[in-house]
C-alpha positions as CSV (number, residue, x, y, z in Angstrom):
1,X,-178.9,-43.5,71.9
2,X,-178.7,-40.9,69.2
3,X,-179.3,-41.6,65.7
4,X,-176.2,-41.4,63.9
5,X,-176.5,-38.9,60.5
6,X,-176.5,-40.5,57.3
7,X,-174.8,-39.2,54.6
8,X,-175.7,-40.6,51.2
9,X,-175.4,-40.4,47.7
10,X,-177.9,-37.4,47.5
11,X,-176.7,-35.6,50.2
12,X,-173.0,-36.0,48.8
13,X,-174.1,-34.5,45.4
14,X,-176.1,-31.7,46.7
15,X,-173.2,-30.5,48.8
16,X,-171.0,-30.9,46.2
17,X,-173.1,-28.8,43.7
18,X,-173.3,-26.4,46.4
19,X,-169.7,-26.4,46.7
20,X,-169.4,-25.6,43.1
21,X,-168.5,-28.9,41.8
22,X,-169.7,-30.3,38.6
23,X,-171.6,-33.0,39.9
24,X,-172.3,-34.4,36.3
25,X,-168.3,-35.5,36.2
26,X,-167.3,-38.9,36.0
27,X,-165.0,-38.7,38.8
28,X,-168.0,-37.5,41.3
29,X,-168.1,-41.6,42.0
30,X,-164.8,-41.9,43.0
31,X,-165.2,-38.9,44.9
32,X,-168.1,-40.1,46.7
33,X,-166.3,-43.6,47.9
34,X,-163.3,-41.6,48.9
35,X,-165.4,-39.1,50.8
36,X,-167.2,-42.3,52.9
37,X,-163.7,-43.4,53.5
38,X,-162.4,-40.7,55.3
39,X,-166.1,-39.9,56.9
40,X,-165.4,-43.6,58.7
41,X,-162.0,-43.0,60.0
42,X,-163.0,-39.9,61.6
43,X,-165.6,-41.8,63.5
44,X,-163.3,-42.6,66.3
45,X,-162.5,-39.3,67.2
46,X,-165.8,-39.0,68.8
47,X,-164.4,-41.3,71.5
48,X,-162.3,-39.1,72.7
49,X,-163.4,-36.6,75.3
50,X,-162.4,-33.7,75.6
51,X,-163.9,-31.9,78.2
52,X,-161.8,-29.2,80.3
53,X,-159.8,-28.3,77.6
54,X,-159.7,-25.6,75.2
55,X,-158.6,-24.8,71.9
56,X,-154.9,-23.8,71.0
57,X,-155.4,-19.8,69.0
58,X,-154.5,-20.3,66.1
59,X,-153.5,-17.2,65.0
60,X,-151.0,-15.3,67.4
61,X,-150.4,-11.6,66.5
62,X,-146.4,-10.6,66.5
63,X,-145.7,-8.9,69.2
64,X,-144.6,-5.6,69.1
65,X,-140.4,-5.4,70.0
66,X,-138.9,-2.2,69.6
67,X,-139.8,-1.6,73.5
């Protein structure tokens, strides 16, 4: 079984100073618990497989229609 990442407090401030954040702000906290939140309800998308398929484009150039 494969050892699930963690992502802690430390790793949440250093990738938000990378980001650009102040990470000295009172609302990193909330930031931090909202973060772990959403982290956790993206856990079951790894349930689903999705083998076979690919990826929509998403970007679709106009086509040309004078012709």
């Amino acid at each position: 079984m494969a050892m699930e990442p963690s992502f802690d407090h430390q790793a949440f401030l250093h990738l938000a100073k990378e980001a650009g954040l102040d990470i000295h702000s009172p609302h990193m906290n909330e930031l931090f618990s909202y973060t772990q939140v959403v982290l956790t309800s993206l856990k079951s998308l790894h349930d689903y497989s999705v083998a076979g398929f690919e990826p929509d484009m998403a970007f679709s150039p106009p086509r040309d229609q004078s012709g």
